[in-house]
mmCIF file of the C-alpha atoms, coordinates in Angstrom:
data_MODEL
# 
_entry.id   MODEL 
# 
loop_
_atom_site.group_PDB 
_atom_site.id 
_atom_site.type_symbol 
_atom_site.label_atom_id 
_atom_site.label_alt_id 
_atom_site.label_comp_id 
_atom_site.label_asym_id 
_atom_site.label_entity_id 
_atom_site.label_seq_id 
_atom_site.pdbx_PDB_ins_code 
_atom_site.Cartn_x 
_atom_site.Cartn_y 
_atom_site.Cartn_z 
_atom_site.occupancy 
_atom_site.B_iso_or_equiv 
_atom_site.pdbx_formal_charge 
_atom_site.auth_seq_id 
_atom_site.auth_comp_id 
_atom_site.auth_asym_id 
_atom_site.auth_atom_id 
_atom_site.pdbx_PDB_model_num 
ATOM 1   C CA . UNK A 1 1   ? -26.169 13.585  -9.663  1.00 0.00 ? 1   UNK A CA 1 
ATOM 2   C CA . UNK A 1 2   ? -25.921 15.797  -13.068 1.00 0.00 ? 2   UNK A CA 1 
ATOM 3   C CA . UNK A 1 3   ? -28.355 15.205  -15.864 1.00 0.00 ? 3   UNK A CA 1 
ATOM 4   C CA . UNK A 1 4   ? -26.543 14.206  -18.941 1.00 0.00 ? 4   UNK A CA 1 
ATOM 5   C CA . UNK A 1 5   ? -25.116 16.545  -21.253 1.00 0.00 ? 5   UNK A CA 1 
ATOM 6   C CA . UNK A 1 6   ? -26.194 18.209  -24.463 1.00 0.00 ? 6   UNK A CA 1 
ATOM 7   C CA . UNK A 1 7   ? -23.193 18.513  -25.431 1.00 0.00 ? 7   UNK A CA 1 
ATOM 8   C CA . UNK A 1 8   ? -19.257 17.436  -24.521 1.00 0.00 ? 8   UNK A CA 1 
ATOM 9   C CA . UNK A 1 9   ? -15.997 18.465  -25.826 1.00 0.00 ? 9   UNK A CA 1 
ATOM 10  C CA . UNK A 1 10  ? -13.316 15.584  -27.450 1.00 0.00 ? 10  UNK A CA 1 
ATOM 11  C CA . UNK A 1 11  ? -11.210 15.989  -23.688 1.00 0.00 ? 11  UNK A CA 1 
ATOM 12  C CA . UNK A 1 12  ? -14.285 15.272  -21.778 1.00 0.00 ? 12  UNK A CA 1 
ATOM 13  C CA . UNK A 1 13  ? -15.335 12.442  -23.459 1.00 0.00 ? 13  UNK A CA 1 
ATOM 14  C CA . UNK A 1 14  ? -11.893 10.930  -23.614 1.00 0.00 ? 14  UNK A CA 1 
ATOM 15  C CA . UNK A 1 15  ? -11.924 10.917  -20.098 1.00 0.00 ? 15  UNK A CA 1 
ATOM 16  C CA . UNK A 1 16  ? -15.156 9.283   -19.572 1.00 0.00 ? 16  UNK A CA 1 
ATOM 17  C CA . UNK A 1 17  ? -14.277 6.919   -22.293 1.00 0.00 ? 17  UNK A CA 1 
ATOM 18  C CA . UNK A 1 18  ? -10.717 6.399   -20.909 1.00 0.00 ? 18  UNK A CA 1 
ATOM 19  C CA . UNK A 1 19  ? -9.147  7.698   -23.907 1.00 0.00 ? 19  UNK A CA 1 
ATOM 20  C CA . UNK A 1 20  ? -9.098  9.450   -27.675 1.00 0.00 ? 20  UNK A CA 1 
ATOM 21  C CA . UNK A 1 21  ? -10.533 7.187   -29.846 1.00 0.00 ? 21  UNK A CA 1 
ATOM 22  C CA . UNK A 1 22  ? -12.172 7.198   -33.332 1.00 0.00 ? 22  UNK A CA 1 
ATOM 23  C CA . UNK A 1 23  ? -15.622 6.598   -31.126 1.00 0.00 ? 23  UNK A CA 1 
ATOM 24  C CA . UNK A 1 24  ? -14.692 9.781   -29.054 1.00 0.00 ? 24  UNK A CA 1 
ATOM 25  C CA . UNK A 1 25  ? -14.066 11.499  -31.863 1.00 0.00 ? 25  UNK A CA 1 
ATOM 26  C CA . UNK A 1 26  ? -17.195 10.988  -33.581 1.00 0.00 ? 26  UNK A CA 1 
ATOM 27  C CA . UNK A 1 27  ? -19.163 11.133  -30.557 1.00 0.00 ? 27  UNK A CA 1 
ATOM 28  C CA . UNK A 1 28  ? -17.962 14.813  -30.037 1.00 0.00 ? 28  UNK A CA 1 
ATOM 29  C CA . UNK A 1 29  ? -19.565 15.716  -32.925 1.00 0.00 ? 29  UNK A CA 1 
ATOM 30  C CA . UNK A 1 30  ? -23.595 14.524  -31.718 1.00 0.00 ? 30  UNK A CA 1 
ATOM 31  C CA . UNK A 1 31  ? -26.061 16.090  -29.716 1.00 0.00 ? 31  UNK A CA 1 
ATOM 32  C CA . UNK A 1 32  ? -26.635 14.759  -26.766 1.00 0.00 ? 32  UNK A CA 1 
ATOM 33  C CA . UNK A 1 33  ? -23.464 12.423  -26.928 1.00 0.00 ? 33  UNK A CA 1 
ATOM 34  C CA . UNK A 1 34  ? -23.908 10.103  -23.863 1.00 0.00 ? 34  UNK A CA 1 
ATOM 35  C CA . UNK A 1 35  ? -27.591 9.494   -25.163 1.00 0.00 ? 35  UNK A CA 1 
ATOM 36  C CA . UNK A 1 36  ? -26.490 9.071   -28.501 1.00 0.00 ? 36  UNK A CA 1 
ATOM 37  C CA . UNK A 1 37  ? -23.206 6.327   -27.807 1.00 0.00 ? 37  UNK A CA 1 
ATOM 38  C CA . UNK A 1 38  ? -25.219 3.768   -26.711 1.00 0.00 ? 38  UNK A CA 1 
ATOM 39  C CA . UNK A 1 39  ? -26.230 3.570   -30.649 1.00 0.00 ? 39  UNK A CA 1 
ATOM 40  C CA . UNK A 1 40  ? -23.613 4.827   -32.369 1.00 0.00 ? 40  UNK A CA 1 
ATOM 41  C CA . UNK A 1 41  ? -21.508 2.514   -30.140 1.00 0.00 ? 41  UNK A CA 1 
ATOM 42  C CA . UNK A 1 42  ? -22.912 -0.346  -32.225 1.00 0.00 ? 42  UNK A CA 1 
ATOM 43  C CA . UNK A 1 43  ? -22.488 1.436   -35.474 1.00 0.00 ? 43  UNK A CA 1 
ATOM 44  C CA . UNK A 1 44  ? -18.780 1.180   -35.299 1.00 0.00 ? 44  UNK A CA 1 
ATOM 45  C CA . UNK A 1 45  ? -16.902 -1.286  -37.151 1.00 0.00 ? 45  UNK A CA 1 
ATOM 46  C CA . UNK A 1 46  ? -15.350 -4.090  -35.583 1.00 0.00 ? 46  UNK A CA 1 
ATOM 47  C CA . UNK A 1 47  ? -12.064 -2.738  -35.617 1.00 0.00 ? 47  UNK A CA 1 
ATOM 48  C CA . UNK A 1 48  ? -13.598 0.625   -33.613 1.00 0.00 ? 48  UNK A CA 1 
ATOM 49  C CA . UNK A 1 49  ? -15.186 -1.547  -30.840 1.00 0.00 ? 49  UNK A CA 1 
ATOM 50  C CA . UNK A 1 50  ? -11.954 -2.856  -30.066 1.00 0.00 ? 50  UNK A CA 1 
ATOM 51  C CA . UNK A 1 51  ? -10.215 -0.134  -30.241 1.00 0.00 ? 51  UNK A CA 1 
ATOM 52  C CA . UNK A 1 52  ? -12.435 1.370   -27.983 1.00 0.00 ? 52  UNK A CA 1 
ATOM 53  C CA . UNK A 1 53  ? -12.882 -1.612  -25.316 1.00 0.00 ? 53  UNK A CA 1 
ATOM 54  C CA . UNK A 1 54  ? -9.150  -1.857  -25.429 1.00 0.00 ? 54  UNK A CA 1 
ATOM 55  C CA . UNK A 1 55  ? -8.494  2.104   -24.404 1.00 0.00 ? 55  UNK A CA 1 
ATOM 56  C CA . UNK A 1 56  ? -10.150 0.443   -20.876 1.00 0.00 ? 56  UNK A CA 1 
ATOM 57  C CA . UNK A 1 57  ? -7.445  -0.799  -18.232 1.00 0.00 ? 57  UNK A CA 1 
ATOM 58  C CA . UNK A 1 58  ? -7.653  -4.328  -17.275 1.00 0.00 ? 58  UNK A CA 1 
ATOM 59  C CA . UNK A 1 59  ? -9.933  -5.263  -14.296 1.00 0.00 ? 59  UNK A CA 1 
ATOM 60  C CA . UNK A 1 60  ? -7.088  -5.127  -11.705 1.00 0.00 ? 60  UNK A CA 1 
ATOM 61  C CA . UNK A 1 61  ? -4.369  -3.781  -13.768 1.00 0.00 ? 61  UNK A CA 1 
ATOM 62  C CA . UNK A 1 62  ? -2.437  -1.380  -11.125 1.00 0.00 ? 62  UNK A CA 1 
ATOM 63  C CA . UNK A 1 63  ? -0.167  0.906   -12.874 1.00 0.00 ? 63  UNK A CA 1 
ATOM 64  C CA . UNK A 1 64  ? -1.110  3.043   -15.610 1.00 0.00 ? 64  UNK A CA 1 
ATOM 65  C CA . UNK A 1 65  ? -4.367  3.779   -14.369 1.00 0.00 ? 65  UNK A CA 1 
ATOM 66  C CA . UNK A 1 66  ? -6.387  6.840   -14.673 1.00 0.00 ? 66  UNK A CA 1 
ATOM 67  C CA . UNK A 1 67  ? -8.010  8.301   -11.724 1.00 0.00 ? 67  UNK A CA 1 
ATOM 68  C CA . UNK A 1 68  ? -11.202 7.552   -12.236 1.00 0.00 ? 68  UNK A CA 1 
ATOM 69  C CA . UNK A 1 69  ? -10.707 4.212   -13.045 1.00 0.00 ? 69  UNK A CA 1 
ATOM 70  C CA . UNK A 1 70  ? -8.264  3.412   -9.975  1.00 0.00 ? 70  UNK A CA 1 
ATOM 71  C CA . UNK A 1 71  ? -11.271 4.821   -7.644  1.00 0.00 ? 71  UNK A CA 1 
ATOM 72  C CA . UNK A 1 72  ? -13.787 2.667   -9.038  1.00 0.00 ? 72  UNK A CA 1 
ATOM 73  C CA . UNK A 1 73  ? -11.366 -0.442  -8.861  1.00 0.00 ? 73  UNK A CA 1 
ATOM 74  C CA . UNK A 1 74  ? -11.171 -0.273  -5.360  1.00 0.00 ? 74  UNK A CA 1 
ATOM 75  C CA . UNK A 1 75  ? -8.082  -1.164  -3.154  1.00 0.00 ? 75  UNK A CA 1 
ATOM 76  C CA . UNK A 1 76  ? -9.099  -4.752  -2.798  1.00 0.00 ? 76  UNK A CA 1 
ATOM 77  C CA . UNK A 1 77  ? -5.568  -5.930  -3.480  1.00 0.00 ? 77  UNK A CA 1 
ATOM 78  C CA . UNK A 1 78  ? -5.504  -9.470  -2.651  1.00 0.00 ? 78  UNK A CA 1 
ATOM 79  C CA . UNK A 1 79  ? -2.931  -11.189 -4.400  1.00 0.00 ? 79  UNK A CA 1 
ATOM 80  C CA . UNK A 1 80  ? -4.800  -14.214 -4.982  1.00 0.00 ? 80  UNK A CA 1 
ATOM 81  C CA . UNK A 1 81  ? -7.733  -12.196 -6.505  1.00 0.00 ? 81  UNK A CA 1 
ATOM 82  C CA . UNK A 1 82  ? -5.632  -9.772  -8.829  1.00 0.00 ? 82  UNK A CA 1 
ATOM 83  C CA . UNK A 1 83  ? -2.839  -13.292 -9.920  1.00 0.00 ? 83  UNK A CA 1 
ATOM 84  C CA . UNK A 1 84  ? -6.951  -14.816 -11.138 1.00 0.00 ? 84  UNK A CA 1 
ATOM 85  C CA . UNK A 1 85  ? -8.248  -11.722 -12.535 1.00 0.00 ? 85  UNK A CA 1 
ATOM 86  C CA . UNK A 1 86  ? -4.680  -11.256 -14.424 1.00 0.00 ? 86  UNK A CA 1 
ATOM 87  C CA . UNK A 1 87  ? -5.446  -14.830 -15.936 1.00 0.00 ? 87  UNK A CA 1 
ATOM 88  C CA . UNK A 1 88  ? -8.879  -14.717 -16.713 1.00 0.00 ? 88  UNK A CA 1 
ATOM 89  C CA . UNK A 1 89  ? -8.243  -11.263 -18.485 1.00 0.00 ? 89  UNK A CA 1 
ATOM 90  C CA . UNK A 1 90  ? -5.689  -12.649 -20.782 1.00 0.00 ? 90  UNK A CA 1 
ATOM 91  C CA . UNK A 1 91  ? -8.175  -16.095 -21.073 1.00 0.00 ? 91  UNK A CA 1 
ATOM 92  C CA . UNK A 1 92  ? -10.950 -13.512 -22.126 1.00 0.00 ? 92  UNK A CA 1 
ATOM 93  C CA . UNK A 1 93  ? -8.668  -11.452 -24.346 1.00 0.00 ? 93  UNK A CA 1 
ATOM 94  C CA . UNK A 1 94  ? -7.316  -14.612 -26.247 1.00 0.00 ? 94  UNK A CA 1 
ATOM 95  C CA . UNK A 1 95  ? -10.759 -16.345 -26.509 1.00 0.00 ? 95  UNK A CA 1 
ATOM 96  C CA . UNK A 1 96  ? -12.495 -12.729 -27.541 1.00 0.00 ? 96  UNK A CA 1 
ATOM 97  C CA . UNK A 1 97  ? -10.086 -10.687 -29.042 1.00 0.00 ? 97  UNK A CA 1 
ATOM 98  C CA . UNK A 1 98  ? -10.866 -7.502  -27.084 1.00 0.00 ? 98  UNK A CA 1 
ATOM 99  C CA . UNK A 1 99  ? -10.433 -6.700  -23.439 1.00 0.00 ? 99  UNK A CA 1 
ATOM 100 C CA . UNK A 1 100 ? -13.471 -7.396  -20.422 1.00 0.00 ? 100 UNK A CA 1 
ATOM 101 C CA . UNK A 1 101 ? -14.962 -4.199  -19.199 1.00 0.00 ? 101 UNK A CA 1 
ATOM 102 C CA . UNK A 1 102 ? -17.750 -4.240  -16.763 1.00 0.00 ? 102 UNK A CA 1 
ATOM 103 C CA . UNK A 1 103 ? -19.479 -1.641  -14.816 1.00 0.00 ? 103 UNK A CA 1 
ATOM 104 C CA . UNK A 1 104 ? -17.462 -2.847  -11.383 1.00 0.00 ? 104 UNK A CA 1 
ATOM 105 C CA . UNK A 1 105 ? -20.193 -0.214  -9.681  1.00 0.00 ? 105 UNK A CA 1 
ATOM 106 C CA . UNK A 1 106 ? -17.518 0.451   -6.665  1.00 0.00 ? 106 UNK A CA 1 
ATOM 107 C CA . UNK A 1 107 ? -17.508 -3.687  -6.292  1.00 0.00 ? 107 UNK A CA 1 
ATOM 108 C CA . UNK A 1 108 ? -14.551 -5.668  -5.124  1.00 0.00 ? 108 UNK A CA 1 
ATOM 109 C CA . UNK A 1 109 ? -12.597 -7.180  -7.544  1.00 0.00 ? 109 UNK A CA 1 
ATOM 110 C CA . UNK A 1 110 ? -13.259 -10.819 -5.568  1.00 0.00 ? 110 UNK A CA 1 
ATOM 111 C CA . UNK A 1 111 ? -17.114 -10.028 -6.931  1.00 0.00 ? 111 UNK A CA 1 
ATOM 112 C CA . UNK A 1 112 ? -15.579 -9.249  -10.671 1.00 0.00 ? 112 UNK A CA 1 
ATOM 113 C CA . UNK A 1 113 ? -14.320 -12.994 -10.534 1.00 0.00 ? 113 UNK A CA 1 
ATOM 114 C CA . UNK A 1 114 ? -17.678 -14.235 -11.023 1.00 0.00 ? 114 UNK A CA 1 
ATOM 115 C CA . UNK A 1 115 ? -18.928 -11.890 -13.348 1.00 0.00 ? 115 UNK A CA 1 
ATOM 116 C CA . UNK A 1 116 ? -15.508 -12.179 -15.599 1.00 0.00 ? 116 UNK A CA 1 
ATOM 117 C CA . UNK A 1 117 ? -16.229 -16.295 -15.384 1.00 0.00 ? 117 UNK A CA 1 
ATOM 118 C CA . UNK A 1 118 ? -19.575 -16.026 -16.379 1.00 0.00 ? 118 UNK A CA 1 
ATOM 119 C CA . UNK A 1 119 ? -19.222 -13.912 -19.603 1.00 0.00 ? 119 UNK A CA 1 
ATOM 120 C CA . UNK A 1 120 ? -15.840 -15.418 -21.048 1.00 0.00 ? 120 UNK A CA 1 
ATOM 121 C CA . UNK A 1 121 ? -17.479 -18.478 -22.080 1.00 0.00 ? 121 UNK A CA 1 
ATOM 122 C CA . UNK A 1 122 ? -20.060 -16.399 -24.061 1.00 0.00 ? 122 UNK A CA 1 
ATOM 123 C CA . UNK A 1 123 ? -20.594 -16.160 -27.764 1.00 0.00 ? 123 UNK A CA 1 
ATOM 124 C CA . UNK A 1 124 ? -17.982 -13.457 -29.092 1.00 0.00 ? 124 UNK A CA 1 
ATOM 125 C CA . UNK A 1 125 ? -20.792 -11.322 -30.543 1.00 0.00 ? 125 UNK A CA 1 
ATOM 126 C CA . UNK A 1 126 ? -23.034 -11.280 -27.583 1.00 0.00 ? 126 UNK A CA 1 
ATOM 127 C CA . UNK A 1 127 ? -20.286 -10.421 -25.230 1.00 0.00 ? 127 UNK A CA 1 
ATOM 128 C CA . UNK A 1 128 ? -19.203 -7.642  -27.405 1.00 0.00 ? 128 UNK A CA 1 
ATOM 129 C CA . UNK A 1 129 ? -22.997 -5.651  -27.186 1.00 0.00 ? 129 UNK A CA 1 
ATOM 130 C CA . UNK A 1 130 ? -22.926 -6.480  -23.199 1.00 0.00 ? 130 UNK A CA 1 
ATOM 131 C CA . UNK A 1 131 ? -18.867 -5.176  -22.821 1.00 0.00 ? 131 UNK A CA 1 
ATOM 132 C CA . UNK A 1 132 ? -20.426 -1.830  -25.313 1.00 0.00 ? 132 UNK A CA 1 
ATOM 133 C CA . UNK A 1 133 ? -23.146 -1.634  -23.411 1.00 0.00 ? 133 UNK A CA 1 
ATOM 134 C CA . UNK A 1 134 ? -21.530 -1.537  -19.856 1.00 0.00 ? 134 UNK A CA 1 
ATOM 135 C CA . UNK A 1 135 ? -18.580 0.717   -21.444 1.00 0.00 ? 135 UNK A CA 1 
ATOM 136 C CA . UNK A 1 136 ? -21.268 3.731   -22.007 1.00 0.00 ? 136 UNK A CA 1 
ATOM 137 C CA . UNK A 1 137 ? -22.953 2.431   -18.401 1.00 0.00 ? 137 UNK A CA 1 
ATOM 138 C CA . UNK A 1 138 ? -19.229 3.355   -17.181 1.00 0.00 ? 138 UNK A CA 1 
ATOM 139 C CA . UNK A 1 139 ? -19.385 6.644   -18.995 1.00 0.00 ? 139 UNK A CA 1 
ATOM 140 C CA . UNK A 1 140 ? -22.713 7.632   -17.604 1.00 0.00 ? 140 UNK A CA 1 
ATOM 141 C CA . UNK A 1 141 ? -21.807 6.908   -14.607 1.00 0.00 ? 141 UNK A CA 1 
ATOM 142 C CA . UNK A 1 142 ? -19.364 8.691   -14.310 1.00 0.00 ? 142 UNK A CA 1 
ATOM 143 C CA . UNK A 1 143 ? -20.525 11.774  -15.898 1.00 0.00 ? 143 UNK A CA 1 
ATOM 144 C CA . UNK A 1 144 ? -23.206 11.451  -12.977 1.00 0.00 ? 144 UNK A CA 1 
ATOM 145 C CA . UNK A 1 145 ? -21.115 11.337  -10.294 1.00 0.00 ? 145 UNK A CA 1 
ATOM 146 C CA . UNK A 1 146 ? -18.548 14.519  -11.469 1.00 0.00 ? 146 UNK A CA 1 
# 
């Protein structure tokens, strides 16, 4: 496990962030970014925490993902799971107006189920700062783990 950086180019964040965003860009730019996003995170404007929840593939979306993000998704393919985690994303997206991202944590997607039903029915605002919050979990851990 690797301490977290002092400091990280645009390209690395973007791929612990899962892509070039305003945040990233900013973020390049601080000391000590992964210390530093879990404030500046909430700084952004609306418009910037979407943008940056959205650069996240869907909770069992299968194509277009990046590497990192198809290891921690797991092949748990069941179609049952990924046809309800295909509706509840787009019953989240509507009801929110920004994609789900949880830490999955290497844990099937039958386990994300729960988690996705729990949190769609919550206030907008509170389940932005917990989707923020586990997007820079997501980024830590991965900067951990290499």
């Amino acid at each position: 496990m690797r301490d977290l950086p002092g400091q990280l180019s645009v390209e690395e964040l973007a791929e612990l962030f899962e892509g070039r965003t305003r945040f990233v860009e900013r973020l390049a730019g601080q000391a000590d970014p992964l210390m530093r996003a879990r404030t500046l995170v909430r700084e952004l404007s609306l418009d910037e925490k979407c943008e940056v929840l959205d650069a996240h593939p869907a909770i069992g979306q299968r194509k277009g993902l990046s590497k990192r993000s198809a290891a921690e998704q797991g092949s748990d393919d069941d179609p049952v799971v990924l046809a309800e985690l295909a509706r509840l994303n787009a019953d989240y997206e509507k009801r929110h107006g920004f994609r789900f991202v949880v830490f999955v944590n290497r844990r099937p997607k039958s386990e994300i189920l729960d988690v996705l039903r729990s949190r769609i029915g919550l206030p907008t605002d509170e389940e932005l700062n917990t989707a923020l919050g586990q997007l820079v979990a997501i980024a830590e851990d991965r900067w951990r783990r290499g």
